[in-house]
N, C-alpha and C positions, 0 to 999 in steps of 0.2 A: 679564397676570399669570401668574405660573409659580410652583408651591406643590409640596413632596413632604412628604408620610407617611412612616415610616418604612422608607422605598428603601435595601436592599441590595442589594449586589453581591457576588458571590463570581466564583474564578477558580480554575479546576481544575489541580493541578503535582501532579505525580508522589509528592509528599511529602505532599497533600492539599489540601484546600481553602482559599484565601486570600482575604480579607475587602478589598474593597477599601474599600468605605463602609459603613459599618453604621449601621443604624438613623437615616437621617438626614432629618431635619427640618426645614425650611426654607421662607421665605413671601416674594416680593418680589410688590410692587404696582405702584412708582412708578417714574419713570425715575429714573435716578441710575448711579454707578460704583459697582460691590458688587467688592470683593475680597476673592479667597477664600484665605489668609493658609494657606503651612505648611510647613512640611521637605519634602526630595525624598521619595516613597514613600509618603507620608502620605494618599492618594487623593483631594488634592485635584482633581487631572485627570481620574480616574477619574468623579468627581461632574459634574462640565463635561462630559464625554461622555455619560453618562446625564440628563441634563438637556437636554442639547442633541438627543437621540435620535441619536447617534451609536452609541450601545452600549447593550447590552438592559440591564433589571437584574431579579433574581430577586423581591425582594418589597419587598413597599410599592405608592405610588401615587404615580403624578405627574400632576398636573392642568395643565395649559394652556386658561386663559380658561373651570377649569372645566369642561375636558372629559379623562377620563380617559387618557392616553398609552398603557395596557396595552389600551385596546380600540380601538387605531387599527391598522387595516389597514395593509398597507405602500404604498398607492398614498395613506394617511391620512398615513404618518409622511414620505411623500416630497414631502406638501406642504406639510408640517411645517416641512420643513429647506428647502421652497424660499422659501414665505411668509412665516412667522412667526420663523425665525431667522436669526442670519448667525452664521461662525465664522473666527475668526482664530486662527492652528494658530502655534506657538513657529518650524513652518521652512515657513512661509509659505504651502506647499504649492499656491503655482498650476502652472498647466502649461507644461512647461518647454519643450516642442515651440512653443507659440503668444505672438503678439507681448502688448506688455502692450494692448493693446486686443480683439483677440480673447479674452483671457481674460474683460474686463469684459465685452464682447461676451455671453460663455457665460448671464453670470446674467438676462440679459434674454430669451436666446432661450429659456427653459424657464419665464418668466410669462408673459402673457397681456397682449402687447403689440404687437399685429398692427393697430390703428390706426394705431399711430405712425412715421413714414416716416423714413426710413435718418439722414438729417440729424437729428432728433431724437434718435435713439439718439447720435447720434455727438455729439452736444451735452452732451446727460447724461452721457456718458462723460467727455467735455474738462471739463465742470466739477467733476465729481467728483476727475478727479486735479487740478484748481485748487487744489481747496480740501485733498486731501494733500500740495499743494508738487511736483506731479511736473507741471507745464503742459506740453504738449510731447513729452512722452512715448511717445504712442501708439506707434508703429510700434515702439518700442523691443524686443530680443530680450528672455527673463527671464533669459538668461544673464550679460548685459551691465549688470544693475542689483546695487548694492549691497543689503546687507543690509536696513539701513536701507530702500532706495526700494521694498525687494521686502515689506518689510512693510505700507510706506504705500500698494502696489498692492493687496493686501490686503486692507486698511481699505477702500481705495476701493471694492473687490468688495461688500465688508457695505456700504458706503451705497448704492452703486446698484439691491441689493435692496430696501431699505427695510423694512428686517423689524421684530417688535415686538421683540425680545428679541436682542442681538448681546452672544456668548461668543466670550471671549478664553484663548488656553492660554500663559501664558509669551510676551507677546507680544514679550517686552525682552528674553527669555534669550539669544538671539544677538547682541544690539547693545551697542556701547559705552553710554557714562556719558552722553554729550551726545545719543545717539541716541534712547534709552533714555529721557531726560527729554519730547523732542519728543514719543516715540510717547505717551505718558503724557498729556502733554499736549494732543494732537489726540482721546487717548479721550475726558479730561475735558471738555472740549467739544462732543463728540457726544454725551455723556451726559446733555446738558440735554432731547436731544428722543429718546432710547432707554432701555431698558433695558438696559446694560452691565456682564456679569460677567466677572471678569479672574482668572483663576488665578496666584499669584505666588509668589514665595518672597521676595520684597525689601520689609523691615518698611517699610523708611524711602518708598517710594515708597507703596506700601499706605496707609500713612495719612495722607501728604500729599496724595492724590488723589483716597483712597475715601471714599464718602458711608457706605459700611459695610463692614468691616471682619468679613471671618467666618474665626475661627481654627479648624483643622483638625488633628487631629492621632489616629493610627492608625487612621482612617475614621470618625473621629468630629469632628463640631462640638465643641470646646468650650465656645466663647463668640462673642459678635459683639459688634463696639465699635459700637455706629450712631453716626450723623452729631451726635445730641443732644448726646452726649459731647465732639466735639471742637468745644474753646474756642477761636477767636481772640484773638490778644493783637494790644495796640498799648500801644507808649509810647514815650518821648521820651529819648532819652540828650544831657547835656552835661558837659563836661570844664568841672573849676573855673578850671583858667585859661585858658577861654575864652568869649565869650560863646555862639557857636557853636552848633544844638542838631540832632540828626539825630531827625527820626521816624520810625516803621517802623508801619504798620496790617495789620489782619489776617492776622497772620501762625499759622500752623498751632502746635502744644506745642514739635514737637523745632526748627520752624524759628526758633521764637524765641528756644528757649536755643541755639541754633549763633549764631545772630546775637549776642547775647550775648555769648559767651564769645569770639568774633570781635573785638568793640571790644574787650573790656575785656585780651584778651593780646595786642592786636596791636602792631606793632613802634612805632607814632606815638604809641602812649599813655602821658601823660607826666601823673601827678597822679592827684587824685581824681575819679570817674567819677558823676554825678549823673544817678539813676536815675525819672523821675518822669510826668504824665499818664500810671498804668497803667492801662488797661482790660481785661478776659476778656470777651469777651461767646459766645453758643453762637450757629455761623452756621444760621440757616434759611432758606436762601435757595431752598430747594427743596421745604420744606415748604408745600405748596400745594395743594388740589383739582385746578387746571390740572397737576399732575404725575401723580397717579394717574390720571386720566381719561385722559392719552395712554396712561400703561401698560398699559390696560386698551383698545387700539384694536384692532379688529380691520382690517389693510389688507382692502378688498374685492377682492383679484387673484386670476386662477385660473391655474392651471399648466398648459402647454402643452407641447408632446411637441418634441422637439427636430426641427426643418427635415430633410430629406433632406439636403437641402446641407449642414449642420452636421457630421450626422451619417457622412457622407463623407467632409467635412473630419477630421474625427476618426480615424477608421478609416485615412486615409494615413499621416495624423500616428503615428498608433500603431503602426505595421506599420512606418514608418523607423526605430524603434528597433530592427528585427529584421531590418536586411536582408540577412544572409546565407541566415538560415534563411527570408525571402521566396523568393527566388531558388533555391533547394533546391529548397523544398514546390513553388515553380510548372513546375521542371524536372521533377520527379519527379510531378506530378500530370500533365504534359501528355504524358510516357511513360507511365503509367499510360493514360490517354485513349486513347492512339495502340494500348495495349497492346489494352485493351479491343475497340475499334474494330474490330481486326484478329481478334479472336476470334469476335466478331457477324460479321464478311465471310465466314470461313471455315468456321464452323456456320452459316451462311445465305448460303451460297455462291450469287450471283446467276446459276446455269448459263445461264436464259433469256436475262436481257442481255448476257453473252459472245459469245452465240452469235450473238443478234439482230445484236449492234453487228459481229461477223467477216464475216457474210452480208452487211449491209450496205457494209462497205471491199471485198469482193471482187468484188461484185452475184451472188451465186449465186444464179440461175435454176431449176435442177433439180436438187429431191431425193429423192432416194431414201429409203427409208421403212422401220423398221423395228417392231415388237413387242417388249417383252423380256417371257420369261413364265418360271415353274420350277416344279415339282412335290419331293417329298421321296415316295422310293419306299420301300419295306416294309423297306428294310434300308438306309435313315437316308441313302441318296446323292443326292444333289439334284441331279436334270436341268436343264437350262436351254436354253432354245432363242428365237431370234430370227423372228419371224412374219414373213412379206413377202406372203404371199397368203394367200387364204383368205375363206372369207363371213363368219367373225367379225372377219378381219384388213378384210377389205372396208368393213363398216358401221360402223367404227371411224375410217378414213379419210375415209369419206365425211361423219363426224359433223363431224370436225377441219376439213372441207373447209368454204372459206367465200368471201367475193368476191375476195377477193384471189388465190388458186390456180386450178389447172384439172388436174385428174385426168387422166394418161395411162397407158398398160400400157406395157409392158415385157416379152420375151424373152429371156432372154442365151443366151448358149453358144452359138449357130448358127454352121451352115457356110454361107458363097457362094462360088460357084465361076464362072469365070467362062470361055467358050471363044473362045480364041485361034484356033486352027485348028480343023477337023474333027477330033472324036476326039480331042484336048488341050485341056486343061482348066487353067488356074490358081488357085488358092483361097485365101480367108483361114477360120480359125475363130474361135471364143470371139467372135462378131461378138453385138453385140444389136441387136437390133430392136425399134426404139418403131412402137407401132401409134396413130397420131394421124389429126386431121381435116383437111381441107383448109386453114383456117384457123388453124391450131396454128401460132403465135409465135414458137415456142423454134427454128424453123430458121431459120438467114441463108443465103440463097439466095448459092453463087458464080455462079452461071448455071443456067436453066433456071425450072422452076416445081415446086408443090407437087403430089403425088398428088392422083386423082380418082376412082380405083379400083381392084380388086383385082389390075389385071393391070402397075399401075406402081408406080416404086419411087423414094424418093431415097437418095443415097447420101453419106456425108461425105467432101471434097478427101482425107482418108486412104486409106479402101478404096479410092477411085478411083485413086490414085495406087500403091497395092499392083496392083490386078488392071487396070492401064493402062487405064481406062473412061474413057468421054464419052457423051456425052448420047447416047440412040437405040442403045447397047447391052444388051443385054440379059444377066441375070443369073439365075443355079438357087439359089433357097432352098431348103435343106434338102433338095437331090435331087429337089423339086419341081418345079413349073410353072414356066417364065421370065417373067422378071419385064422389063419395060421401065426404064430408066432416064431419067426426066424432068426431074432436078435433080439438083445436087454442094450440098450444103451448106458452106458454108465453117466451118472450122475455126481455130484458131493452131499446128495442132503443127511446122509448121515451125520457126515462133518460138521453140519450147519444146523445139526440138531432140529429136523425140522421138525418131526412128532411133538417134541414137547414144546415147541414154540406155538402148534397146532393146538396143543389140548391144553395148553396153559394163556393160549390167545397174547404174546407179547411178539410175535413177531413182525406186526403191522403194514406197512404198505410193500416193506421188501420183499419177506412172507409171500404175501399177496402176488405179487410178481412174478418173484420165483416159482410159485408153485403154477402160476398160469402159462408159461413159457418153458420153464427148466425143468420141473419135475413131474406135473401131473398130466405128459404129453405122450402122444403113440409119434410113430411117422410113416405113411401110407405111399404109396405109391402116386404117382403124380400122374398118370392116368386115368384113377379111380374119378376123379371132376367130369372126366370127357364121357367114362362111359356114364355115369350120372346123369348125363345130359345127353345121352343118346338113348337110356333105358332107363333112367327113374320114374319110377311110378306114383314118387310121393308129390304131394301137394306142395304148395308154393304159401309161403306167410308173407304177404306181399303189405308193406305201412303206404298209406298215401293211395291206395287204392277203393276208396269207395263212390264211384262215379254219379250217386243220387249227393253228395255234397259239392258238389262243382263251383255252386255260388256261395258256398261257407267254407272261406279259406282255412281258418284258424281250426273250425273243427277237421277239417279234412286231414289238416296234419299231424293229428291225433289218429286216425282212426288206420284198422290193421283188418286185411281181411285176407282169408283162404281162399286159393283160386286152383281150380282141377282142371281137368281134362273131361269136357265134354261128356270123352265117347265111354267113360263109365254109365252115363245117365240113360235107363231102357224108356221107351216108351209107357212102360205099367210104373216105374217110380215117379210121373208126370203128375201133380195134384192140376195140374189145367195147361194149356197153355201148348208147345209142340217144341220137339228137341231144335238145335241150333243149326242149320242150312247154310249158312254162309258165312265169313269172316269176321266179322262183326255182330254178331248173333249172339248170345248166353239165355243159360238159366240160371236161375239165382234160388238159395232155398230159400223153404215157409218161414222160416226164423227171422231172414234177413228181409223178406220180403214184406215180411209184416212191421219187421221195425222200421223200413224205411219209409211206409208207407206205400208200396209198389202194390202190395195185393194184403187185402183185410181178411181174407177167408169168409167172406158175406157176399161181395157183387162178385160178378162177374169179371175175371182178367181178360185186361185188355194189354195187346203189345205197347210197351211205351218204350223211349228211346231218352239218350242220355249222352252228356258230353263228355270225359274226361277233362278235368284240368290241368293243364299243362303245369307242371311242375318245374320246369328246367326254366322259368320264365327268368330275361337277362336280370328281371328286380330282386330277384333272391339270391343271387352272387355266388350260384352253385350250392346254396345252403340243404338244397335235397336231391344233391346227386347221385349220393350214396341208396338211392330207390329207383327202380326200375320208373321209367314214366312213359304209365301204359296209354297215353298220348300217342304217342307214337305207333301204336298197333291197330290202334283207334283213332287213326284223323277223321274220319268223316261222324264218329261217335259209337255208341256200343247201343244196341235193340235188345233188350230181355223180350226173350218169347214163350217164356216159360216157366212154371212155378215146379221146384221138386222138393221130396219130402226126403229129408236126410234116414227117416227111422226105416226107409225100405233097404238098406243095404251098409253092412260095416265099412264098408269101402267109401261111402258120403261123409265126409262130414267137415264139406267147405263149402262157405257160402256163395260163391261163382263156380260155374263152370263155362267152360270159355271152348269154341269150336278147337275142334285138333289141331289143325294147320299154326292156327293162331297161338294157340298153348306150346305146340312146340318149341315157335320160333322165340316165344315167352323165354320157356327152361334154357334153351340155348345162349340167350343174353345173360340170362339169371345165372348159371351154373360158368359162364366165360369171364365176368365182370362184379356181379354182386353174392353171389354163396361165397365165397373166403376172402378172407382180407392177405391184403402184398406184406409182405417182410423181408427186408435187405438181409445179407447171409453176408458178415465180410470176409471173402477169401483174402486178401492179403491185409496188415496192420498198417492203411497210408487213411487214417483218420482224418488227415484235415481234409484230404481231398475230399472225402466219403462227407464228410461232415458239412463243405462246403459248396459239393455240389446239392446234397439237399435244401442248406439256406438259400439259396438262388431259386428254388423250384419252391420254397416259403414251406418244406414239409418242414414236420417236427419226430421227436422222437419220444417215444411213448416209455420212459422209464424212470424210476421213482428219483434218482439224483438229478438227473437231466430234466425232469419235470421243475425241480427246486429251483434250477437256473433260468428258465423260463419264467418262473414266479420270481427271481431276482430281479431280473430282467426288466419285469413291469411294474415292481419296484421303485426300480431307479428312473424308470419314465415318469412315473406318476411324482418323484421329489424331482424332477429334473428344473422347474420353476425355481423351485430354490437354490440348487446347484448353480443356474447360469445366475442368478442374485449373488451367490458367491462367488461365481467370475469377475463380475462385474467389483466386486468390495475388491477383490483380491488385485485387481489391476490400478484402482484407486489409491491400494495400500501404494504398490511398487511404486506409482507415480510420486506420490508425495514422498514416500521415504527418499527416492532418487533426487528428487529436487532437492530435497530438503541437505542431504549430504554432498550432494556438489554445491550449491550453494554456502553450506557450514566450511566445505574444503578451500573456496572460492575467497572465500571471508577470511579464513585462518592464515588465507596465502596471498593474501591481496599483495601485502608489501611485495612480498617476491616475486611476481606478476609481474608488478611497475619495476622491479629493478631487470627483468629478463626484457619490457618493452625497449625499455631506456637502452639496455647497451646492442639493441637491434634484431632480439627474437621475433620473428612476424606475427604476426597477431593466428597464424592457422596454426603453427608450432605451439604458440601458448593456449590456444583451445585443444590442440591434439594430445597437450599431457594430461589434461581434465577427462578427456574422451577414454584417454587409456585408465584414468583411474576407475573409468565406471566398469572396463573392460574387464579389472582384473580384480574388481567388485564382483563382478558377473560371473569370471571363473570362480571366483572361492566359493560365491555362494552354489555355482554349478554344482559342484563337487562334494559340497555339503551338502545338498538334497539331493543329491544319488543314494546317501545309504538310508538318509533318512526316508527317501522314500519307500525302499526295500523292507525297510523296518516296519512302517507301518502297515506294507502290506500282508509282510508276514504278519502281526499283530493279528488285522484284522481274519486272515485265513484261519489262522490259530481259536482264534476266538467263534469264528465257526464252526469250527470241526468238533468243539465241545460238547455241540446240540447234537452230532450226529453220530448213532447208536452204529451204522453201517456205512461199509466203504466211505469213510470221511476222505474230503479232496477239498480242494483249494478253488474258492468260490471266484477269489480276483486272479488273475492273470499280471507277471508286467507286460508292460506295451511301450516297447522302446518309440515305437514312432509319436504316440502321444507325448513321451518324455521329450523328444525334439520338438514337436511342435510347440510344448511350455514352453522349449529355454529360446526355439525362435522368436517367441510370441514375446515373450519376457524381455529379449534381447532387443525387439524393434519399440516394443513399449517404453524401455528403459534408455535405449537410445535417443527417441521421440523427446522424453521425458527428462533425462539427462541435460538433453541439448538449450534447454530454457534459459538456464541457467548461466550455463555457456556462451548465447548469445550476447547476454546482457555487457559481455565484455568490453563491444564495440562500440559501448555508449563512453565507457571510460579512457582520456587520456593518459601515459604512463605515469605521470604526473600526482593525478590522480589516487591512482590507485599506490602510488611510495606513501601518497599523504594516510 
């Protein structure tokens, strides 16, 4: 039963408010054909729309089986329109994408029939278009059905729901005269077991068909003819001369007098026309309790969400309508991706696995080791210095150090000399010397063995090939003791051509490396440090040590002075002044003491005293810790007591000398922490670890390709302003592109929208096919910037490697977890972004959106 109260409608135009139905009144119980009789504009559709909950209306009430329509939720009115009604639209309005089976299809998969297995469906479908005359059908396009068949699919739609109450708009207004009759005809017979309201404008079919007849006119009822009213006639015509007689029964008012006037002016009638058995009688043939009672059924079904499947299927279907701007949004979202992608690489530039993955193709062995540190000094200039030694550079190393490395020293810069004859000498310099164990890995023996002690040495196939050596000769470090030669290391610089890279100068900073590291190296015993510092006799080249600058920072850090041992200094090398008595005590020479102004060679010396500057101060950020800071030996300050003359002795020739005690414990620090620099040794090839326990400790690695990355590195910091500016564009693009194609999709599919509202998809099903079309936007374009991103990073590695004369390697890295984070980032952006559009659905009734 479906009853309204005084239900208007209005409708808002620029010129003001128009009335579509006013005040209108109305009660149906039973089943039967109601038609609702009127001129175009008259709102008779208007009324069929709001009764049907296709379209709101402002006031009144409409009750459904007695329950009010204005307080039905929308998840109430959407089971409204799936349950309880069916609607038949004047242009058919199924969907034009899907076959005529999948359309019937649609009204079953949003009730509450998941019992019934495939064959069943497919059964009730086959019978239903049986009985509209289309047997056979199914697979059919809806492009490929006439007017007519596209209405009796229609029809079929409303019976397979089985609703209480099935509206009709104009169902005939597209079909001819014969068609027109049938459709008419298949209502009137479904109207024995529905309640069927038919909006029409055509008198003559209205009242041949309808059980009531309700006339409309400027949004208003004026009257209803019910069923009580219309008479059946029957009677008998014969022609006097003949005996002949035609009956005619039950016929409708206007069918009777057309019949009529049929015989009586047709072209065979010849005489008088004898008119006789007339009867009128009123048909009731519907006037019954068994009619009200069905009208008043409620089906027990419940509405069900439409299948993932469905809804997929949907979402393709609807996206074919737009496949240019498919193929746009999905290019232009998978540049977007790729855009993205590459913005994340470059603000999160993976230094460590560059580096890890270069060490690994090259297998580099030994690194050398750096600090980077900087201060900002009182007049805004910022220092920067690279650590390589030192006790804070030391326990920083040692922290980074783990199973995979092994810690060795290093000297560079030395002289070996080597004698040919008596008295001729041949030499290399800039030599370095690793000081290792017997055990120590990193050398490949060409012949011979490893050192065992202080008095042997090995040497790399290079030096030995400079200074013509073999095994069992011996060589002068540093003007020192001779050393044994026990081993040639083997090296590649033949291979590597390094002589004529050397005397033709093309071999540049690699060159440079290699020969300071790989080829022009001894390797000494690793005790040789200790006793150094328990027996050196030489002098000390101590930076940062001249204690008459104490209050001249900037020069102090400049200046470099020789520091001795005392107990060289006799009392007759004394030009004034007396040797050093206690810990803190020095002499200083006539050179140093005259430049600093300590002693003129004119007055009289006098002992003066002097503070050290503390060099390690927290404002210098470790910036000079790679120097001893003679602070420390000197807290309470340093006393010069004495002036000496360097020219009394070969043995002088530094400008401090400093008490014994004190100079020991000096060389002891000196020779434990600052004489050689640390170098990692990798015994096993597990690079990233090695690689990344250094990042963590902020060392770095002192070599020519992994320097480049480093300068890549800061690089990418220094453009990183405009990178996140192309973050920023790049998420602007995705937004508008996304709006812009669910909206263009939204638009393209409006109608099919309102006709999925209409026969009772919920309003989250008809936003959930939109949601999937951005989904499987979002895979294609996935999918597509995976290789394009691959592409362009090979591109750009390629395009690198051009410039690079040695060891070329691959500057970018991929970074799967960056690529996640794009397509999260993309994916919550574009959902966000998506969704606008989507929204706006909720503003539209189905109604609406057919129009």
């Amino acid at each position: 039963m479906i009853r309204a109260e005084g239900v208007t409608k209005k409708y808002e135009t620029k010129s003001g408010d128009v009335v579509g139905v006013d005040q209108i009144n109305i009660e149906i119980k039973k089943n039967g054909l109601y038609m609702i009789l009127g001129k175009s504009g008259c709102g008779k559709t208007t009324l069929l729309n709001v009764l049907s909950g296709l379209d709101s209306y402002d006031e009144g009430h409409i009750y459904v089986n007695d329950k009010d329509m204005a307080c039905f939720s929308e998840d109430e009115l959407d089971r409204y329109r799936n349950i309880n009604i069916g609607f038949i639209f004047q242009e058919f309005n199924l969907l034009p994408e899907l076959t005529v089976y999948d359309n019937l299809r649609l009204v079953l998969e949003i009730q509450n029939c998941e019992g019934e297995k495939e064959i069943n469906v497919k059964t009730v479908i086959e019978e239903n278009l049986k009985r509209v005359g289309l047997e056979g059908y199914n697979q059919r396009k809806v492009f490929q059905l006439s007017g007519g068949e596209r209405q009796r699919v229609a029809i079929a739609r409303v019976l397979i729901k089985n609703p209480s109450i099935i509206f009709a708009d104009e169902p005939t207004g597209n079909l001819d005269g014969h068609t027109s009759k049938a459709i008419f005809e298949l209502l009137k017979e479904i109207s024995k077991e529905y309640i069927v309201i038919v909006v029409t404008h055509d008198k003559e079919f209205a009242r041949r068909y309808g059980d009531e007849v309700i006339n409309v006119e400027n949004g208003k009822i004026i009257n209803s003819e019910k069923k009580q009213t219309f008479l059946k006639y029957s009677f008998t015509l014969q022609r006097a001369s003949s005996p002949q007689k035609k009956r005619f029964d039950s016929l409708e008012h206007d069918e009777a007098f057309e019949t009529l006037g049929r015989e009586i002016f047709s072209e065979n009638s010849h005489g008088d026309i004898i008119l006789s058995e007339i009867s009128c009688v009123a048909d009731r043939r519907h006037d019954n309790p068994e009619s009200e009672k069905m009208a008043k059924k409620d089906i027990k079904k419940q509405t069900k969400a439409l299948s993932d499947h469905y809804l997929f299927s949907l979402a393709f279907q609807f996206m074919k309508t737009k496949k240019l701007p498919l193929v746009l949004t999905v290019f232009i979202l998978s540049i977007s991706m790729v855009l993205l992608y590459s913005s994340i690489v470059v603000t999160n530039y993976q230094r460590d696995k560059v580096i890890a993955n270069y060490m690994e193709q090259y297998k580099i062995e030994l690194l050398p080791l750096y600090y980077e540190t900087s201060y900002k000094d009182s007049f805004f200039e910022i220092h920067k210095t690279q650590l390589t030694k030192g006790e804070f550079f030391n326990e920083i190393v040692n922290r980074a150090s783990d199973g995979f490395t092994e810690t060795i020293r290093a000297i560079y810069d030395n002289e070996v000399r080597s004698s040919v004859n008596e008295g001729e000498y041949t030499s290399i310099s800039g030599v370095t010397s690793y000081f290792v164990c017997k055990k120590y890995a990193g050398v490949k023996l060409f012949e011979g063995r490893m050192i065992e002690n202080c008095n042997e040495v090995v040497v790399s196939d290079y030096v030995a090939s400079e200074l013509n050596l073999k095994l069992g000769d011996k060589i002068e470090y540093n003007y020192g003791s001779a050393l044994e030669i026990v081993g040639i290391a083997k090296t590649n610089y033949i291979e590597y051509d390094l002589r004529k890279k050397l005397v033709f100068g093309t071999g540049g900073e690699y060159t440079d490396y290699y020969m300071r590291y790989k080829y022009n190296v001894i390797y000494l015993h690793d005790s040789c440090l200790i006793e150094n510092k328990k027996e050196s006799n030489e002098r000390l080249n101590l930076p940062m040590a001249d204690f008459t600058l104490s209050n001249r920072e900037l020069s102090l850090f400049k200046s470099v002075l020789y520091y001795d041992d005392a107990s060289k200094v006799i009392s007759e090398f004394l030009i004034d002044g007396r040797l050093p008595q206690a810990p803190n005590e020095v002499v200083v020479s006539d050179g140093f003491a005259e430049y600093s102004g300590i002693y003129d060679g004119n007055s009289p010396f006098a002992e003066c005293e002097y503070n050290f500057f503390d060099i390690y101060q927290e404002k210098f950020n470790h910036l000079n810790s790679s120097c001893l800071n003679l602070r420390q030996y000197f807290p309470e300050g340093v006393k010069v007591v004495g002036i000496v003359s360097n020219f009394q002795s070969k043995e002088l020739c530094s400008e401090v000398y400093v008490f014994s005690e004190t100079m020991a414990k000096i060389k002891e620090d000196y020779y434990d922490n600052y004489a050689a620099e640390l170098l990692f040794f990798v015994k096993n090839h597990e690079y990233k670890s090695i690689v990344e326990s250094l990042s963590q400790c902020n060392i770095k690695i002192e070599e020519p390709s992994i320097s480049q990355i480093y300068e890549f590195e800061n690089i990418l910091k220094t453009i990183s302003p405009f990178i996140y500016l192309l973050f920023a564009l790049v998420l602007i693009l995705n937004v508008f592109v996304l709006i812009n194609f669910i909206q263009n999709t939204i638009r393209g599919n409006r109608k099919n929208v309102g006709i999925l509202r209409a026969l009772g998809v919920s309003m989250k099903d008809t936003k959930s096919i939109f949601n999937i079309e951005f989904r499987i936007v979002f895979l294609f374009s996935s999918l597509m910037s995976i290789p394009v991103s691959s592409l362009i990073i090979a591109f750009a590695n390629n395009l690198y490697k051009k410039d690079i004369f040695e060891n070329p390697y691959n500057i970018i890295s991929h970074n799967a977890i960056a690529y996640v984070i794009a397509l999260l980032f993309c994916g919550l952006i574009g959902t966000i972004a998506s969704s606008i559009p989507i929204r706006k659905l909720n503003k539209f009734k189905p109604i609406e959106l057919i129009r």
